[in-house]
N, C-alpha and C positions, 0 to 999 in steps of 0.2 A: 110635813116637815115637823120636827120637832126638837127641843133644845137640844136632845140626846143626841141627834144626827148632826146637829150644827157642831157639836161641840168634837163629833167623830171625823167630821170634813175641815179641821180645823179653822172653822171661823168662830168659835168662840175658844175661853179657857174658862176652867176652871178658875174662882180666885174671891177670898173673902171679903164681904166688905164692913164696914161697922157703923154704930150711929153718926157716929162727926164725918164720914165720907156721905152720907146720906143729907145729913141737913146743908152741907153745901152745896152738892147740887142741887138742892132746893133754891137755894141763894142764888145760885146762876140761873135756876130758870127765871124766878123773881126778878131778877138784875134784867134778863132779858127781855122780858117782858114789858118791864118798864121802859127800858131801850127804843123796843118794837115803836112804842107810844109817842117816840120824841118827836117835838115837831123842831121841822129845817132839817129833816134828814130824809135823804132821798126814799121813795117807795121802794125801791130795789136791796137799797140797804138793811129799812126796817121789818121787809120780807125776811132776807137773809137772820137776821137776828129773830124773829120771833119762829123761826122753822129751827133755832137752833135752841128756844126756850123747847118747845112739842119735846124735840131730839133727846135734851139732857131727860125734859118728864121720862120717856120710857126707857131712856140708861140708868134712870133709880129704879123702875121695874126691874132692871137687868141683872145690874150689881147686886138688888136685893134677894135675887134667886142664886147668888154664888157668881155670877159668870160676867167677863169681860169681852168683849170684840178683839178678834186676832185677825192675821192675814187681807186681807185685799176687801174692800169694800164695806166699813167699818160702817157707815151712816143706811146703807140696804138693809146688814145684818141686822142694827139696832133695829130696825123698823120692824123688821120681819119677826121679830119675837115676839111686839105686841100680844097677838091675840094668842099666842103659845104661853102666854103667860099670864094674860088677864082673861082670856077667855074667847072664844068664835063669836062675842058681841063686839069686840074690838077690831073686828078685820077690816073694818069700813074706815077705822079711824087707820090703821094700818095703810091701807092701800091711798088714802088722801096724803096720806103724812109722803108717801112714798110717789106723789104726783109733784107733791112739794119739793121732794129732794131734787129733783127732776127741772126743775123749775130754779132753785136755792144755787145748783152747777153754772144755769144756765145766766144767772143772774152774776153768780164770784168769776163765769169766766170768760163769759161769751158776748159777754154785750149789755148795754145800758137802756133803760125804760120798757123792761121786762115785767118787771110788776105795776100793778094797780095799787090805788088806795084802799080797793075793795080787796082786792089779794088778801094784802096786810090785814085788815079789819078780821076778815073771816081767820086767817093764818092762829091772829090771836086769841079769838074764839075759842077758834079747837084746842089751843098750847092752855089755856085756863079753863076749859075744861077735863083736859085730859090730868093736867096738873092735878087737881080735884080728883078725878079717879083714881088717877095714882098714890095720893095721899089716905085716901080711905082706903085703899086694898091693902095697901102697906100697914095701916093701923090693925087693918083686919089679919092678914097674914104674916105679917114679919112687926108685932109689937117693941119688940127686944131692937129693933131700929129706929122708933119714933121717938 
């Protein structure tokens, strides 16, 4: 798969983005992150929010390659771009991110005490890790947005 084809099957668009669209979603992953962290907020909840910090991380890889999510499954497509964009080192984080969303459904719609504490802990790992990749790739590739 490649962005070409995603963008030919209409799940993504073409669509520019700029510095001040970029540092905001910075700010939501940051917000979320810190979110993730609260204490007196259920494990389910603070899953939910720190999968949704990871999410926004690789929609700044997205937006900063041109392209937006279109059509039917908005939160799979995001994922799926990962390593189409950062590289076949990312597929791991890809496919975790995309065990999460899996999980993130089951937790917004299906039922209560779904996640662990450990869930969360790891959840937030990966979202400030990947935040960090994604901030140095972007410095490296797209400067004219940092």
């Amino acid at each position: 798969m490649t962005l070409q084809r995603l963008l030919a099957e209409g799940r993504l668009r073409r669509q520019p983005t700029s510095s001040g669209e970029i540092a905001v979603l910075f700010r939501v992953v940051d917000r979320d992150l810190a979110d993730a962290r609260a204490a007196g907020v259920s494990d389910d909840r603070r899953f939910a929010t720190a999968y949704n910090a990871a999410l926004q991380a690789v929609a700044i890889a997205l937006r900063a390659e041109g392209y937006r999510t279109a059509g039917v499954a908005h939160h799979r497509t995001t994922i799926s771009t990962l390593p189409m964009i950062l590289g076949p080192d990312a597929a791991s984080t890809a496919d975790y991110l995309d065990a999460c969303r899996s999980k993130r459904n089951t937790v917004d719609y299906d039922g209560i005490g779904i996640a662990t504490g450990s869930d969360v802990l790891e959840l937030i790992d990966e979202a400030e890790r990947l935040r960090a990749t994604v901030e140095a790739w972007l410095t490296e590739q797209h400067p004219d947005l940092t």
